[in-house]
N, C-alpha and C positions, 0 to 999 in steps of 0.2 A: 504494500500500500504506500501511498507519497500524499504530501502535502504540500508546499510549494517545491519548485524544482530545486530549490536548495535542499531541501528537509527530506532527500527520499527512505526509506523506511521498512525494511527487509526483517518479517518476520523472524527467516532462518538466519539472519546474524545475529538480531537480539538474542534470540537461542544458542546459536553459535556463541558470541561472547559470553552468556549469562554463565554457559557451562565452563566454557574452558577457566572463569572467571572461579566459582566452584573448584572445579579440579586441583586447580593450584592451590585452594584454599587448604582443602579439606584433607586429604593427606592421610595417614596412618594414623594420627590422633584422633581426628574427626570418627572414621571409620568404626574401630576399638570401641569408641564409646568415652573412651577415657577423658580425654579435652571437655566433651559435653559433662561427665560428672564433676570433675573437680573445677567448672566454672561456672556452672550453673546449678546442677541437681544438689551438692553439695549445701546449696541455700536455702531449700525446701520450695513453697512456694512463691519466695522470691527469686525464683529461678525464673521465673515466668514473666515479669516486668526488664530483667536482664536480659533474658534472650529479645527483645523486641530491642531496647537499648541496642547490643549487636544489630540485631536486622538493621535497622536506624542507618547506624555508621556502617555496615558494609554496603549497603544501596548507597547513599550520598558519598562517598571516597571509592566506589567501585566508579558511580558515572563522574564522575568529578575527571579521575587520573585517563579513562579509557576516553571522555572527551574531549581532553587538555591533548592524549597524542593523537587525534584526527584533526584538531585544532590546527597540530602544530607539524602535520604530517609533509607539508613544504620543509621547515624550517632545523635544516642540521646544523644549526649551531646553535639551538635553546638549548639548555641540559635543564631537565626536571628537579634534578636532586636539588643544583642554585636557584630554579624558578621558585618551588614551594618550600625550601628550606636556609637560604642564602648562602652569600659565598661561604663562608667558611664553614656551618654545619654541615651544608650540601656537598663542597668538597672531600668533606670527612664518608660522609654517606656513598659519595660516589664511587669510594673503593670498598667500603666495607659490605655495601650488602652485597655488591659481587662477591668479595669474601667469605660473606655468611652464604650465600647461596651455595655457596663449595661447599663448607660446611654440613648441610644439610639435607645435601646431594651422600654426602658420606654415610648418615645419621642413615639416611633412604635405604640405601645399600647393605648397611649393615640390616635395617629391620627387614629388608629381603630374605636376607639371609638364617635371621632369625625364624622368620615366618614360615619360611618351607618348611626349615628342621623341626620347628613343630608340627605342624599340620602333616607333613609328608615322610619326615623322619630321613630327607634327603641332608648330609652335612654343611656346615653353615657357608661353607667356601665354595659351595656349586649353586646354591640360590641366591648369595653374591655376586658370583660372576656369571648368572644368568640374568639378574639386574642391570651388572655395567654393561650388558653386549647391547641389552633390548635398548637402553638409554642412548647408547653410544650410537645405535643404528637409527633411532628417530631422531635425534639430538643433529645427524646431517641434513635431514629438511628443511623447507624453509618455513619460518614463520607461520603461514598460511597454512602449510602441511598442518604443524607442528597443533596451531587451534583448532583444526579439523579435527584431529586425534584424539585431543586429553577432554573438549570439547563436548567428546560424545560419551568419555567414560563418567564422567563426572555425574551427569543426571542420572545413571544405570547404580549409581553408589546410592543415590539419592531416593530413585527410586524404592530399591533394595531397604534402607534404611524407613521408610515413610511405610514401607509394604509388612516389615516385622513387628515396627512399634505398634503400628495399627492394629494390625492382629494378636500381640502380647495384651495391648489391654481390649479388646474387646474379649479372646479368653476368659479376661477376671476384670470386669469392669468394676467390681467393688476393691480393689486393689488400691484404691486412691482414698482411700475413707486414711483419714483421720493422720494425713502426712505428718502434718506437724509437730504432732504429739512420739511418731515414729523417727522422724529426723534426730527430735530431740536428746533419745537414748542411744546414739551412734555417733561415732568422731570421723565422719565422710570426709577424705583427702580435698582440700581447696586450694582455690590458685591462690588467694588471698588472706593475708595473716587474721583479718578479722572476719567476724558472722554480720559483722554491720556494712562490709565491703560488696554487700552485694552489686550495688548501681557500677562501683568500679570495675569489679569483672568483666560486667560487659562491657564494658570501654574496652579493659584491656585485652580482651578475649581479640576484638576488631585490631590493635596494636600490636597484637605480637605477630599473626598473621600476616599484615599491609607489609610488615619491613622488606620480606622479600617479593612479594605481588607487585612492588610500583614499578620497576623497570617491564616487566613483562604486559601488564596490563596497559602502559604508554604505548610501547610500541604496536600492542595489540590495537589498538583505538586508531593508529595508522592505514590500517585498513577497512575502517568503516566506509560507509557512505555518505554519512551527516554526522553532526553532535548528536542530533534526535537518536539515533540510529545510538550512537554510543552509548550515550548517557543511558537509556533506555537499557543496554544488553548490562552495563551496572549495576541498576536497581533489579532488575531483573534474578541477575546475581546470586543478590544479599537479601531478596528475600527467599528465595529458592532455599537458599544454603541456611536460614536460620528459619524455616517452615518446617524443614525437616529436623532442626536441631531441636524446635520445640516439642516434637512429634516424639521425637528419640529422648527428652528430658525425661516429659510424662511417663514414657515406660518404663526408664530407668527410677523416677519417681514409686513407680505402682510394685518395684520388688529389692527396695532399696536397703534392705535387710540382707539380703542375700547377694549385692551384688556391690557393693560399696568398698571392698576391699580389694577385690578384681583385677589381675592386670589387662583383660579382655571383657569389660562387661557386657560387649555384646552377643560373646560369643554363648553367655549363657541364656542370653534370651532367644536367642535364634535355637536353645537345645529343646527351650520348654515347648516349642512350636513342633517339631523332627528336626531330628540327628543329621539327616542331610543336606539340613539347610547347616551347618557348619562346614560341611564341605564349599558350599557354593559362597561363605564368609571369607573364608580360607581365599577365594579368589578374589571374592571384592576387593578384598586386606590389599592384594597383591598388586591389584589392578589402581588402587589410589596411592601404591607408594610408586609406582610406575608414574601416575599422571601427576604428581608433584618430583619426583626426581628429572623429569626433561626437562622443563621448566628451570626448575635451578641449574642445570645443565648446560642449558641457552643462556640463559642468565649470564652466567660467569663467563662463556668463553664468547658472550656479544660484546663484552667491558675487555678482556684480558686479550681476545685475539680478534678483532676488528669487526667489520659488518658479516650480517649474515650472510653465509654462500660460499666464502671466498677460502682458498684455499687456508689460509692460514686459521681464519676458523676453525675450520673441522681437524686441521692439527691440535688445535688448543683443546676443541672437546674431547679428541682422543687422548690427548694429556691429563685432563681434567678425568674421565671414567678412569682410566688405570691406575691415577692416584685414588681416588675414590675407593677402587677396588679394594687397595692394601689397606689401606686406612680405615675400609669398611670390617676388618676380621677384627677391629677391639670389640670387645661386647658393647651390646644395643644399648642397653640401661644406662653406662656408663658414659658413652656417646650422647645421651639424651641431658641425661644429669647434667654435663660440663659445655652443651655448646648452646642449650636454649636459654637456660636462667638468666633474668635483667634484659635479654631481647625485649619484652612487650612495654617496657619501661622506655625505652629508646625509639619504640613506635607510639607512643604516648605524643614525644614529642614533635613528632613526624606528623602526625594528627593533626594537633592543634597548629602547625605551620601550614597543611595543607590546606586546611579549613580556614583559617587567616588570609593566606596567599586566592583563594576561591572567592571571595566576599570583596578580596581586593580587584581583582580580575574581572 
């Protein structure tokens, strides 16, 4: 559909963007279940004012950064990181979430790894390096490709995710009686030092994720058709991606007795349903640490070896997956432990620059 001939308006990009938008988001944490309990569920019913908080900030910083690169899709000498954060944060920024995006390209690789050897009982060095090839082989596309890809997996996680919560609480619709009272006698893991931090969670739930979405999502927006068009596959997004976070609260909400200590909480509500639906988790699992590792994959080797396409690229991302690789056999926990902690703090500040810099523009 179109609106004036500036404004034209492609359903399947909105879609297009909203997913690949998703994809990057959501990751192995999203999936697990885990992220959603210790930033939200962990509050009880104020889980529920939080997760909308989130929605909030991922729709308006989703269309905000995917507008700014169609905006600015003429213009190679803007840099985003100085436009919304100035020179010298932004300078700071502009090496480090390449950096962080290595980072947590490794963290990817390693939970690869980890995940098989559970689920499959394959050893941790062969679901590793069955990570770095798949990454390393999408990681040569272009851009285009590349949102096409993670694009389509992202809503199929979502899906999946929107399809078990549903049906865990209609199972035991009285499951939700008297939360409060249930939260109260359990010390559920949270992002946040206090029970009064609920509003900031979801702030920070949206922070800690953006730090490494804004180069990808810019240059994503480069290939829109309009701001409309952009802006739109943003919000589109971020409500997507915290519909189903609310979906996935509730149910983790409705057996949070039993599931609150978990390092997979989802994978025990996918058992109360059939046992086979933990095979087909086992894939989800797989499938979103896949569409968040290319992403940071491109990421680093768009900053560290030039434009996409060009030969020295795809030398860099071949550089970048085989470091990954080795780097990927420390153990997952301990990888997660030492390279996420104070991130969403440093996307805090990224926020309120981007949001500043947006009101100004």
């Amino acid at each position: 559909m179109q609106g004036t001939s500036k404004e034209v308006v492609s359903l399947k990009n909105v879609f297009r963007f909203g997913g690949a938008y998703v994809a990057v988001v959501i990751g192995s944490g999203f999936a697990t279940g885990q992220e959603i309990m210790q930033f939200f569920t962990a509050y009880g019913l104020r889980s529920i004012p939080a997760i909308f908080i989130s929605m909030a900030g991922f729709a308006f910083i989703g269309a905000v950064l995917i507008r700014f690169g169609y905006t600015n899709r003429h213009n190679e000498n803007i840099d985003p990181f100085k436009h919304f954060c100035g020179k010298y944060f932004g300078k700071f920024l502009e090496w480090f979430i390449p950096t962080f995006c290595f980072m947590v390209l490794v963290v990817m690789i390693s939970g690869s790894g980890a995940t098989i050897n559970q689920y499959f009982g394959v050893p941790h060095i062969y679901g590793a390096l069955f990570m770095a090839i798949v990454t390393l082989i999408v990681g040569f596309f272009s851009l285009n490709k590349i949102v096409d890809i993670v694009g389509t997996l992202g809503p199929l996680t979502i899906i999946f995710t929107l399809g078990i919560s549903i049906a865990v609480l209609i199972k035991n619709p009285s499951s939700l009686a008297n939360i409060s009272d249930r939260i109260s006698n359990i010390d559920v893991p949270m992002s946040t030092p206090s029970k009064n931090l609920w509003w900031f969670s979801g702030i920070l739930y949206v922070a800690y994720n953006i730090v490494c979405s804004l180069p990808f999502l810019v240059e994503m927006g480069k290939t829109a058709n309009s701001k409309k068009e952009a802006a739109l596959g943003g919000v589109f997004g971020g409500v997507l991606l915290m519909l189903s976070g609310l979906m996935l609260n509730f149910a983790l909400l409705s057996h949070i007795e039993d599931v609150y200590l978990l390092e997979i909480p989802n994978l025990y509500l996918t058992d109360l349903l059939t046992p086979i639906l933990s095979f087909v988790f086992s894939l989800i699992l797989i499938d979103e640490i896949f569409s968040t590792a290319v992403p940071m994959a491109w990421t680093s080797a768009n900053k560290f070896g030039g434009a996409d396409g060009t030969i020295k690229n795809k030398i860099t991302i071949l550089i970048l997956c085989v470091s990954a690789f080795f780097l990927g056999q420390l153990p997952f926990g301990v990888l997660v432990g030492t390279i996420y902690p104070y991130t969403g703090y440093l996307g805090i500040a990224m926020l309120i620059m981007i949001t500043a810099a947006s009101f100004r523009d």
